[in-house]
PDB file of N, CA, C and O in Angstrom:
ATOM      1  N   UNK A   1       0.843  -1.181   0.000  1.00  0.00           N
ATOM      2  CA  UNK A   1       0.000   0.000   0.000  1.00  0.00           C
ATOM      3  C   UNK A   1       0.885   1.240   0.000  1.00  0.00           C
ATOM      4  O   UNK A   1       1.923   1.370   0.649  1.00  0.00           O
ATOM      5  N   UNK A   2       0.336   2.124  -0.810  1.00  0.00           N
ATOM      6  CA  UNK A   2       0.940   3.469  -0.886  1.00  0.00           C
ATOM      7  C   UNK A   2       0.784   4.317  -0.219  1.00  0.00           C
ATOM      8  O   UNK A   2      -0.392   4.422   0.128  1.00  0.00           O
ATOM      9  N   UNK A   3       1.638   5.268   0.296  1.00  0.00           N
ATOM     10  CA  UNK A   3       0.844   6.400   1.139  1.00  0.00           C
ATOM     11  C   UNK A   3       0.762   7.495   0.501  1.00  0.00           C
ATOM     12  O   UNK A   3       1.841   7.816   0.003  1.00  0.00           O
ATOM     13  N   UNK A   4      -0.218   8.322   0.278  1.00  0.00           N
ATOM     14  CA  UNK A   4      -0.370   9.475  -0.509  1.00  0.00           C
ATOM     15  C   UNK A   4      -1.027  10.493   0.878  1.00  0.00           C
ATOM     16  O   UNK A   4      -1.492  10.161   1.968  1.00  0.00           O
ATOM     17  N   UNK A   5      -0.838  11.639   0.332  1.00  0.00           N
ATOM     18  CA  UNK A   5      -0.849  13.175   1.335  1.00  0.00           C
ATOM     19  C   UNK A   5      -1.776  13.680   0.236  1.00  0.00           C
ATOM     20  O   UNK A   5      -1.778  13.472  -0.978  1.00  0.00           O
ATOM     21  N   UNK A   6      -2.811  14.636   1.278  1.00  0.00           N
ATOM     22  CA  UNK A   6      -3.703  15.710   0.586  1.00  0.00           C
ATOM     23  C   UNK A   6      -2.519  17.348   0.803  1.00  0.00           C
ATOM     24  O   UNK A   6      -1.912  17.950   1.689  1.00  0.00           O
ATOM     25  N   UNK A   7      -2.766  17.412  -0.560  1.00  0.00           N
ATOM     26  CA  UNK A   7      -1.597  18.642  -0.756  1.00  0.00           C
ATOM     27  C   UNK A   7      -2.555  20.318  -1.308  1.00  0.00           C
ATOM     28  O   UNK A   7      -3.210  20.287  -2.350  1.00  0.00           O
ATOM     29  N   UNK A   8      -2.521  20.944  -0.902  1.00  0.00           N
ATOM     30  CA  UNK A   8      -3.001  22.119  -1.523  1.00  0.00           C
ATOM     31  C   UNK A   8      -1.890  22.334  -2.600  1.00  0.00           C
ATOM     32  O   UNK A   8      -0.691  22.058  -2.612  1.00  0.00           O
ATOM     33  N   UNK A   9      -2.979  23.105  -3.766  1.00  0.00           N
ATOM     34  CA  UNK A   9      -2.373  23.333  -5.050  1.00  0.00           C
ATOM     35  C   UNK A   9      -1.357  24.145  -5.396  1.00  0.00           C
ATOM     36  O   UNK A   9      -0.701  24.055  -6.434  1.00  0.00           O
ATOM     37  N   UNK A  10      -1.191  25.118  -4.341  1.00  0.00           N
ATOM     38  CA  UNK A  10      -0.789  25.839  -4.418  1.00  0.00           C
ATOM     39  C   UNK A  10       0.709  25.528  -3.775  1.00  0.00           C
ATOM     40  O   UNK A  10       1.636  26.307  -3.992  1.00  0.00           O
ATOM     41  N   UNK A  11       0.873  24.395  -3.007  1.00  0.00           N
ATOM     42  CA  UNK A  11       2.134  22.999  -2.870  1.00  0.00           C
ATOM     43  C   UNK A  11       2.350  22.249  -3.648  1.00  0.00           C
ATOM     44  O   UNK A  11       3.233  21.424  -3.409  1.00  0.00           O
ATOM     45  N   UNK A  12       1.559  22.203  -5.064  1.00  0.00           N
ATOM     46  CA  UNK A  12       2.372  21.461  -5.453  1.00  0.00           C
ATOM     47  C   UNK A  12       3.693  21.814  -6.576  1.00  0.00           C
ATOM     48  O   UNK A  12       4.046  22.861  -7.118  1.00  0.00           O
ATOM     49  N   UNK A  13       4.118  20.659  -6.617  1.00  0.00           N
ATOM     50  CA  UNK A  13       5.997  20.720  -7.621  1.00  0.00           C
ATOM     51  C   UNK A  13       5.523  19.753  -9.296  1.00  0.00           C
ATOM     52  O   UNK A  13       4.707  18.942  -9.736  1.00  0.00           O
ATOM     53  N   UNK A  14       6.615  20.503  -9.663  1.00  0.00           N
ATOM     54  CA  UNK A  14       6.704  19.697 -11.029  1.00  0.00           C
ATOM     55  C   UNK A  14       7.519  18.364 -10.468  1.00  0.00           C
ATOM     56  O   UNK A  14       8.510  18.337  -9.739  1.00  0.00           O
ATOM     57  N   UNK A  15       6.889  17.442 -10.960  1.00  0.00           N
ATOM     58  CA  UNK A  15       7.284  15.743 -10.733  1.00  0.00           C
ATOM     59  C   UNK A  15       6.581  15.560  -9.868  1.00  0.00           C
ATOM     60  O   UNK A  15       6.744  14.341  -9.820  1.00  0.00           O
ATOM     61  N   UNK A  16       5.838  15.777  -9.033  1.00  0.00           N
ATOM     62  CA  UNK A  16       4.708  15.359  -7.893  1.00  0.00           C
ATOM     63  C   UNK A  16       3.665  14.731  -8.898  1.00  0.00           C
ATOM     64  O   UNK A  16       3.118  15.296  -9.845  1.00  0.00           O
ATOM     65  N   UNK A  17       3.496  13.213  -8.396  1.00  0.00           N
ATOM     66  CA  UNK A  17       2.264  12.746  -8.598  1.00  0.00           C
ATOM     67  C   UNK A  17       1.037  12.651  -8.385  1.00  0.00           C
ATOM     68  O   UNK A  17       0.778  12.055  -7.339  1.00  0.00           O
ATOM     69  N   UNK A  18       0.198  12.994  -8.948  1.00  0.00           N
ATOM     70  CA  UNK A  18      -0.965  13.130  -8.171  1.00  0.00           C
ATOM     71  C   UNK A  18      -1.918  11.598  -8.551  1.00  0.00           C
ATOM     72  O   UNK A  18      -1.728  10.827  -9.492  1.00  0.00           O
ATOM     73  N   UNK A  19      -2.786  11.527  -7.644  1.00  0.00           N
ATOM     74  CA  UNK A  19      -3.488  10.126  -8.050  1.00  0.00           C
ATOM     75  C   UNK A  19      -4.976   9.965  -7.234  1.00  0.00           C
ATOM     76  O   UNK A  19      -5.227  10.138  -6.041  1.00  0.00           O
ATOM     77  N   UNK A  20      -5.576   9.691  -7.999  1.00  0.00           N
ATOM     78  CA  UNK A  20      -7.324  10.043  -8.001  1.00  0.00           C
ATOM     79  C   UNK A  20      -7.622   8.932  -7.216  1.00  0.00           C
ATOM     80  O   UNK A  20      -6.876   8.138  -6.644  1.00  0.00           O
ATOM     81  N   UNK A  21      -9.325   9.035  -7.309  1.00  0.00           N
ATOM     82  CA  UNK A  21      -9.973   8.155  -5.973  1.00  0.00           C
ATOM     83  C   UNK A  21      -9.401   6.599  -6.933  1.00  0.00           C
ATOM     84  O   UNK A  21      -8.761   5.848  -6.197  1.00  0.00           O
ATOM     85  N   UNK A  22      -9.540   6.134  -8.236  1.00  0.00           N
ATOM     86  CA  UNK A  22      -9.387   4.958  -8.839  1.00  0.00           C
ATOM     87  C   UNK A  22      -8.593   4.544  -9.136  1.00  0.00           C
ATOM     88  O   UNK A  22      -8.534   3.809 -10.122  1.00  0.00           O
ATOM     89  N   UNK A  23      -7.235   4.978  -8.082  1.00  0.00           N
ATOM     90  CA  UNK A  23      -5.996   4.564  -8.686  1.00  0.00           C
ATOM     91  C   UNK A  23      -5.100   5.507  -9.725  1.00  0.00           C
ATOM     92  O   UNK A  23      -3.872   5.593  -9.690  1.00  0.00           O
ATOM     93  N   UNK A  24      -5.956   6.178 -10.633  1.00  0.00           N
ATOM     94  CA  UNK A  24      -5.024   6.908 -11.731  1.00  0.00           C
ATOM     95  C   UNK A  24      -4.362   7.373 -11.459  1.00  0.00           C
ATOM     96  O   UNK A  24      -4.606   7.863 -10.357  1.00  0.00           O
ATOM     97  N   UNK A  25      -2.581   7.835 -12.163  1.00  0.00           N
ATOM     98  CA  UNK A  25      -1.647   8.776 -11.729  1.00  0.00           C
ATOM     99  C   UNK A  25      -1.171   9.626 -12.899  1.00  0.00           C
ATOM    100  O   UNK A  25      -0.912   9.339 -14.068  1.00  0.00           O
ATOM    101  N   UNK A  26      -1.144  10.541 -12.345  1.00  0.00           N
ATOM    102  CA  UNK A  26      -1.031  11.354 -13.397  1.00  0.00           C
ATOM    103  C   UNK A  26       0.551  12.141 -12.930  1.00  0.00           C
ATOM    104  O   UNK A  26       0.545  12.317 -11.712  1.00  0.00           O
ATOM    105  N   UNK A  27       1.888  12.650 -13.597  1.00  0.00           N
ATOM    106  CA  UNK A  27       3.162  13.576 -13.370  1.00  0.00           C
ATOM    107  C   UNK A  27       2.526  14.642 -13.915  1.00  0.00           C
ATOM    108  O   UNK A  27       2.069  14.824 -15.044  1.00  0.00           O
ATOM    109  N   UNK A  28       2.576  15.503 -12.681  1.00  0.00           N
ATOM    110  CA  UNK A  28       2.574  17.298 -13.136  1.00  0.00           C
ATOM    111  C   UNK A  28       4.249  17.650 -13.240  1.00  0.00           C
ATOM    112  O   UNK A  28       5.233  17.644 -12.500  1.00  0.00           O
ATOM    113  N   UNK A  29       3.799  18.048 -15.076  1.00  0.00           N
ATOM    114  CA  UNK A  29       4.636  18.729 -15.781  1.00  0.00           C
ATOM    115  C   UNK A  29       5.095  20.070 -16.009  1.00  0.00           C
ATOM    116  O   UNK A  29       6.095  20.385 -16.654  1.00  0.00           O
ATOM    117  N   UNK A  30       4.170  20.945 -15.346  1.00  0.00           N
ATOM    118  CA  UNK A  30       3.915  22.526 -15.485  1.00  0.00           C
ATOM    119  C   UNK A  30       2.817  23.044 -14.374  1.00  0.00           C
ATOM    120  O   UNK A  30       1.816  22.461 -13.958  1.00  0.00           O
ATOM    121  N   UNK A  31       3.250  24.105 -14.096  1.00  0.00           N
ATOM    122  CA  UNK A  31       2.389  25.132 -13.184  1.00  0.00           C
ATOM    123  C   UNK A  31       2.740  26.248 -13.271  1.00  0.00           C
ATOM    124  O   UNK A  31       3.846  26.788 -13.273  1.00  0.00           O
ATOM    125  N   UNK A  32       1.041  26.835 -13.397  1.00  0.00           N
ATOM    126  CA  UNK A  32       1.283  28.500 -14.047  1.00  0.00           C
ATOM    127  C   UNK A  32       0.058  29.070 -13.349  1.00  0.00           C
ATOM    128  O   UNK A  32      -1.067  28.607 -13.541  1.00  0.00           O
ATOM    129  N   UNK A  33       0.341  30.227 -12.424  1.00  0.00           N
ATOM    130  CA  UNK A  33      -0.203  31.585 -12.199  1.00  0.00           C
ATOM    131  C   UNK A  33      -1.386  31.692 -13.057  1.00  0.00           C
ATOM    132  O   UNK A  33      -1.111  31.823 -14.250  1.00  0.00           O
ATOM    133  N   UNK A  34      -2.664  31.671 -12.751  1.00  0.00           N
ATOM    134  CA  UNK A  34      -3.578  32.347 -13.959  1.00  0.00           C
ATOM    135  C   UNK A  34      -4.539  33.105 -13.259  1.00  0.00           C
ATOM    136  O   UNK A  34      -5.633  32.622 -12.968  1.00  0.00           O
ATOM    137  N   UNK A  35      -4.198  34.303 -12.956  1.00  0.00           N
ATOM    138  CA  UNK A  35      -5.189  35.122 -11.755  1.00  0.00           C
ATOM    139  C   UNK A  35      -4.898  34.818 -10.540  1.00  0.00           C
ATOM    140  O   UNK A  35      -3.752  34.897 -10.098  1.00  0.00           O
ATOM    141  N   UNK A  36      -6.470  34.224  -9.488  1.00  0.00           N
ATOM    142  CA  UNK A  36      -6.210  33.543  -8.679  1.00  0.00           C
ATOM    143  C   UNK A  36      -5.711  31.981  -8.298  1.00  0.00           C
ATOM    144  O   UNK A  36      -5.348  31.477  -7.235  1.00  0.00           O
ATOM    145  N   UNK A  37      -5.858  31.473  -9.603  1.00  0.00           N
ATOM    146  CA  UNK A  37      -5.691  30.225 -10.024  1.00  0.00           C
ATOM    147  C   UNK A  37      -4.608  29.612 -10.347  1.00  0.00           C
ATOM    148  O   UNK A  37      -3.591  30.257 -10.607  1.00  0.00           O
ATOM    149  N   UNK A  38      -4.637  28.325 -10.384  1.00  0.00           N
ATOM    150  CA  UNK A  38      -2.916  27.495 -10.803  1.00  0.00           C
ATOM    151  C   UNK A  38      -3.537  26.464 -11.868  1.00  0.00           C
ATOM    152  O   UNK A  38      -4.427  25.638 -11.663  1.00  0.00           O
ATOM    153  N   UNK A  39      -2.683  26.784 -13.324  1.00  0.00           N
ATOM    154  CA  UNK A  39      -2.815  25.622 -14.427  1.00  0.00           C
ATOM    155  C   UNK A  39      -2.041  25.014 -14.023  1.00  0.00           C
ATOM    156  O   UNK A  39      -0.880  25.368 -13.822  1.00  0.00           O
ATOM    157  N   UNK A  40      -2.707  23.541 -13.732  1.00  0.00           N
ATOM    158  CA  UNK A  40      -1.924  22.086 -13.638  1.00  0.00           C
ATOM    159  C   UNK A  40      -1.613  21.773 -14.872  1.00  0.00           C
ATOM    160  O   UNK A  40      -2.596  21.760 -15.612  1.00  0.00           O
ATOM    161  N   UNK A  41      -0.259  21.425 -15.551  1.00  0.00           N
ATOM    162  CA  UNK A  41      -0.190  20.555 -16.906  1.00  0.00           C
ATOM    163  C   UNK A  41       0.086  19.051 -16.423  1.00  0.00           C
ATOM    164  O   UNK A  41       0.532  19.090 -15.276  1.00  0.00           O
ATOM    165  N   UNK A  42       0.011  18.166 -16.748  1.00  0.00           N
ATOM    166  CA  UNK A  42       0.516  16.646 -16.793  1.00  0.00           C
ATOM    167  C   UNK A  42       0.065  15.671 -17.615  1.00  0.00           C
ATOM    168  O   UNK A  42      -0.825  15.831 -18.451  1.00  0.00           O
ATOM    169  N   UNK A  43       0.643  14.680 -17.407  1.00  0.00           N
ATOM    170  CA  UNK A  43       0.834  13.314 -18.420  1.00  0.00           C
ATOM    171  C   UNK A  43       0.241  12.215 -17.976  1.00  0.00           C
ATOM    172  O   UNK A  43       0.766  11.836 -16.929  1.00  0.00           O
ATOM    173  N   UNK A  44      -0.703  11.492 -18.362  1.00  0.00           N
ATOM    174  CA  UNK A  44      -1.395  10.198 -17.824  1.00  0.00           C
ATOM    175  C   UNK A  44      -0.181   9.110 -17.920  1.00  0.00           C
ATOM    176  O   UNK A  44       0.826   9.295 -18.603  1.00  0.00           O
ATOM    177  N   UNK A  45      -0.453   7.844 -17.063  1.00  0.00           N
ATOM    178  CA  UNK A  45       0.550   6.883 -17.273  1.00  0.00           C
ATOM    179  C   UNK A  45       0.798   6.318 -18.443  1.00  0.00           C
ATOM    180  O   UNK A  45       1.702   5.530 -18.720  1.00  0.00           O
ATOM    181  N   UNK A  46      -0.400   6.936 -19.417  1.00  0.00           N
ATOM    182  CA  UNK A  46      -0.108   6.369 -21.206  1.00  0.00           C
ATOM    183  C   UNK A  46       0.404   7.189 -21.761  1.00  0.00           C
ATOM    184  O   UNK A  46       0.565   7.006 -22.968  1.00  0.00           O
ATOM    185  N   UNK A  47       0.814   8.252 -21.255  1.00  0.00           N
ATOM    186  CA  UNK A  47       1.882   9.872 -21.579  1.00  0.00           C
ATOM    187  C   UNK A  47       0.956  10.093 -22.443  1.00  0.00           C
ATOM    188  O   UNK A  47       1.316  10.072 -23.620  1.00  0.00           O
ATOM    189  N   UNK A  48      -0.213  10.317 -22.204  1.00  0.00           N
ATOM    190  CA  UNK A  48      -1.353  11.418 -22.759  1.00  0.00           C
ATOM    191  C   UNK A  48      -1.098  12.824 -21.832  1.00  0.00           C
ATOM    192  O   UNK A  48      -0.716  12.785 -20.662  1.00  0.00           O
ATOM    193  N   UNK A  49      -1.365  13.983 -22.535  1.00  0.00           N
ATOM    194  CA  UNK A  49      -1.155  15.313 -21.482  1.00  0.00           C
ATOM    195  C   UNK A  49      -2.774  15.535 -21.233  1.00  0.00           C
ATOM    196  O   UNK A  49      -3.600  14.902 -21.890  1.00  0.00           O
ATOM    197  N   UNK A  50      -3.142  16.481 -20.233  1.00  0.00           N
ATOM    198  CA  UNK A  50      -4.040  17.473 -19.670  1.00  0.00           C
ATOM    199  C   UNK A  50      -3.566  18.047 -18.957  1.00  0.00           C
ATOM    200  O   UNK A  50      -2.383  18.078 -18.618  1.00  0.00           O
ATOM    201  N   UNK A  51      -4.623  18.724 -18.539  1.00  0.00           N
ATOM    202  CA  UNK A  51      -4.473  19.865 -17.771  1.00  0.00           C
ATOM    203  C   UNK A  51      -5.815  20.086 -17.054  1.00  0.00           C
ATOM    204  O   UNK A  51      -6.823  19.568 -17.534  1.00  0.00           O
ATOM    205  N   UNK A  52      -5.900  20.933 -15.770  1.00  0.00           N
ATOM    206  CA  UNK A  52      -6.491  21.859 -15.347  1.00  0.00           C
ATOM    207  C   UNK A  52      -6.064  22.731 -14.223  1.00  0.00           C
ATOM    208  O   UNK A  52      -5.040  22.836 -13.548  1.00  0.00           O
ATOM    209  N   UNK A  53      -7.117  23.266 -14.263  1.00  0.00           N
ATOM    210  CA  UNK A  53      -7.375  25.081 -13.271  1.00  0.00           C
ATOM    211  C   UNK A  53      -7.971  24.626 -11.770  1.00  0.00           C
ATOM    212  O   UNK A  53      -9.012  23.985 -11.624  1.00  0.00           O
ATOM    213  N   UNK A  54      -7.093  25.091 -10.678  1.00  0.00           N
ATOM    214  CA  UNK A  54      -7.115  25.102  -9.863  1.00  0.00           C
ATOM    215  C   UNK A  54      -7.133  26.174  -8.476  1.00  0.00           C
ATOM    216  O   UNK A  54      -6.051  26.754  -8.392  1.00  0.00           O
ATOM    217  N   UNK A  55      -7.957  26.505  -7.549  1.00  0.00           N
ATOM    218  CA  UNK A  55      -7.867  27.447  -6.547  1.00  0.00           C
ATOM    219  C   UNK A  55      -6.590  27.248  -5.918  1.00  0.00           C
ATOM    220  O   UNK A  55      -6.393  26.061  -5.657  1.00  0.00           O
ATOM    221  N   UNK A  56      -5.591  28.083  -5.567  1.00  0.00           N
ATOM    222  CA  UNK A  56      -4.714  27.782  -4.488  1.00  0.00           C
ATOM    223  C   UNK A  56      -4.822  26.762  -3.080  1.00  0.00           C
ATOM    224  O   UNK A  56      -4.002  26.041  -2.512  1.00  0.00           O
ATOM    225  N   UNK A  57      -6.280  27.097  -2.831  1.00  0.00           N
ATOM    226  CA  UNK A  57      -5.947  26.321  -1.620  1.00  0.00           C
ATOM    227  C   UNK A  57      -7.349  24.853  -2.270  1.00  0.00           C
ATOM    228  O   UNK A  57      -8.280  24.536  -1.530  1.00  0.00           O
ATOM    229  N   UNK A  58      -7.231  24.454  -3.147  1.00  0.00           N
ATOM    230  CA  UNK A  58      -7.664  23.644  -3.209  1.00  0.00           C
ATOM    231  C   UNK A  58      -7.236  22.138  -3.146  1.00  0.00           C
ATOM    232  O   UNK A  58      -6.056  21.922  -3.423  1.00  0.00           O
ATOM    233  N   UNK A  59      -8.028  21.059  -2.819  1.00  0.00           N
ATOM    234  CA  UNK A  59      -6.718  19.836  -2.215  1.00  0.00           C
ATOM    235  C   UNK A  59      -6.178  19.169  -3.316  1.00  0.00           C
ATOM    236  O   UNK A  59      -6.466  19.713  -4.382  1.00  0.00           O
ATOM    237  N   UNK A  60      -5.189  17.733  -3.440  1.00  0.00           N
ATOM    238  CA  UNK A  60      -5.695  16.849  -4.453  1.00  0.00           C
ATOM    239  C   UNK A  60      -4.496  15.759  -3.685  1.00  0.00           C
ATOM    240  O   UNK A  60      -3.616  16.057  -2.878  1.00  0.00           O
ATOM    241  N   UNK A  61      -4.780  14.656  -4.170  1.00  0.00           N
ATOM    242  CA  UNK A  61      -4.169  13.886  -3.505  1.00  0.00           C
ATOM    243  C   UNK A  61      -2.420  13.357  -3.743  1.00  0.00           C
ATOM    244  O   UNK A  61      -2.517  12.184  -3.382  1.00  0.00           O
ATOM    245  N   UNK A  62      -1.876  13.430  -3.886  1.00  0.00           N
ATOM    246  CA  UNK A  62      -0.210  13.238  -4.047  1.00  0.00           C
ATOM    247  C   UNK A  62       0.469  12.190  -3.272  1.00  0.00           C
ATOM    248  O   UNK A  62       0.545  12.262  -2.045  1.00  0.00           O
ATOM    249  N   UNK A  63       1.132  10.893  -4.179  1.00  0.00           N
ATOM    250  CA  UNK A  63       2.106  10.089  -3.370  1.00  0.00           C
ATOM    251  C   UNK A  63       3.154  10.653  -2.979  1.00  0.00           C
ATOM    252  O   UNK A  63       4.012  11.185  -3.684  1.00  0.00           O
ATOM    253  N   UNK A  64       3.102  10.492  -1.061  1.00  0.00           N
ATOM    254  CA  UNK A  64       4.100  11.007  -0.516  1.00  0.00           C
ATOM    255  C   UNK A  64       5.380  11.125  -1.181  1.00  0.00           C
ATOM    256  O   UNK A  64       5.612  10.493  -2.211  1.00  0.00           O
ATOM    257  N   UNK A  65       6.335  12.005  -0.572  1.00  0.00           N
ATOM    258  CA  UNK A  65       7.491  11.999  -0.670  1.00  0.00           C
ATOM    259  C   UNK A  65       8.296  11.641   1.088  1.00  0.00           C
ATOM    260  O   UNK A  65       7.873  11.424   2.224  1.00  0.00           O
ATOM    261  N   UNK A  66       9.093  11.707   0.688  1.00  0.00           N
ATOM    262  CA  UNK A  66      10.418  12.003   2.536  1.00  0.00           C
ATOM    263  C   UNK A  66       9.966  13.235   2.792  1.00  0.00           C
ATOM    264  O   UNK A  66       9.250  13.248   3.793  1.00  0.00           O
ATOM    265  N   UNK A  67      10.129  14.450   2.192  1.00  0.00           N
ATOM    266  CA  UNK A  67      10.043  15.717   2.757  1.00  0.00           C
ATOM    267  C   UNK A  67       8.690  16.483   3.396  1.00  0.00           C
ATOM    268  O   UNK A  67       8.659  17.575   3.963  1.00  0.00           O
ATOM    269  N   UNK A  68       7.485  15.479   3.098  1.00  0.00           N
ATOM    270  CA  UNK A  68       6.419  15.838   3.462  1.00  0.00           C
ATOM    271  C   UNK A  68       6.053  15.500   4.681  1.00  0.00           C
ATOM    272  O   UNK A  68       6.806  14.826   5.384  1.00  0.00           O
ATOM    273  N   UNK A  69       4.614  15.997   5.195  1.00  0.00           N
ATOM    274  CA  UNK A  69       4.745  15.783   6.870  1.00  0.00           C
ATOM    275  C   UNK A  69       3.143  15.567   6.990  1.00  0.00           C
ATOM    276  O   UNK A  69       2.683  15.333   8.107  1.00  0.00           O
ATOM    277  N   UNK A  70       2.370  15.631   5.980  1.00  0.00           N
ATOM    278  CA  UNK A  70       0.544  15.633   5.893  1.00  0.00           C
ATOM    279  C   UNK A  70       0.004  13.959   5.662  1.00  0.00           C
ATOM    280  O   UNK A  70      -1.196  13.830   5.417  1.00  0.00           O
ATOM    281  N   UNK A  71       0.899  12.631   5.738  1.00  0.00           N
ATOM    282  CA  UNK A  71       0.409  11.569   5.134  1.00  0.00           C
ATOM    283  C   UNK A  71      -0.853  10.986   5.718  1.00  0.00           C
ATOM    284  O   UNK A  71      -1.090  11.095   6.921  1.00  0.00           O
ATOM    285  N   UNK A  72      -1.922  10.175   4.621  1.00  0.00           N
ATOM    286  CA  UNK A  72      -2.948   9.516   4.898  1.00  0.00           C
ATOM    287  C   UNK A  72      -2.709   8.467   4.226  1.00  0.00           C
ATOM    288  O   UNK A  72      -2.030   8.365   3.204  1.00  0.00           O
ATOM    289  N   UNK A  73      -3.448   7.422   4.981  1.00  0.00           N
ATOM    290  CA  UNK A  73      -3.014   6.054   3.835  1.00  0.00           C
ATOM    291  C   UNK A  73      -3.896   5.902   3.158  1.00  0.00           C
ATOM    292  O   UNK A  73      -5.050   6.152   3.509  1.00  0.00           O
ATOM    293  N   UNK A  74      -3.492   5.344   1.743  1.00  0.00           N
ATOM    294  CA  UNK A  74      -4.441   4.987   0.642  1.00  0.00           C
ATOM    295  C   UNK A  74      -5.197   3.861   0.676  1.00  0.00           C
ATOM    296  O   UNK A  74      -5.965   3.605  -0.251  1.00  0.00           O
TER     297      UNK A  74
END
């Protein structure tokens, strides 16, 4: 089992994974300023890209790293 952390958006890094309620993982590739907002770019595990728009303090879920200190288990 993995442990993944709820991260506000406005924490996250390029190479942070993020990964949904069904398992999916997606690498954020890019993050950009858009107003109040943060464009997420990333790559599905079939290196398909998307994207979306995000509030700063909005959550999403991320497999831990060492340097983090927020973990929940998956």
């Amino acid at each position: 089992m993995k442990t993944i952390e709820l991260r506000q958006a406005r924490h996250l890094e390029v190479g942070d994974t993020l990964v949904n309620v069904a398992g999916h993982v997606y690498e954020v590739t890019k993050l950009t300023r858009i107003g109040r907002g943060i464009r997420v770019q990333y790559l599905t595990s079939e290196g398909r890209p998307g994207r979306f728009t995000a509030a700063p303090e909005s959550l999403s879920r991320v497999y831990a790293s060492s340097s983090r200190s927020t973990p929940i288990s998956a």
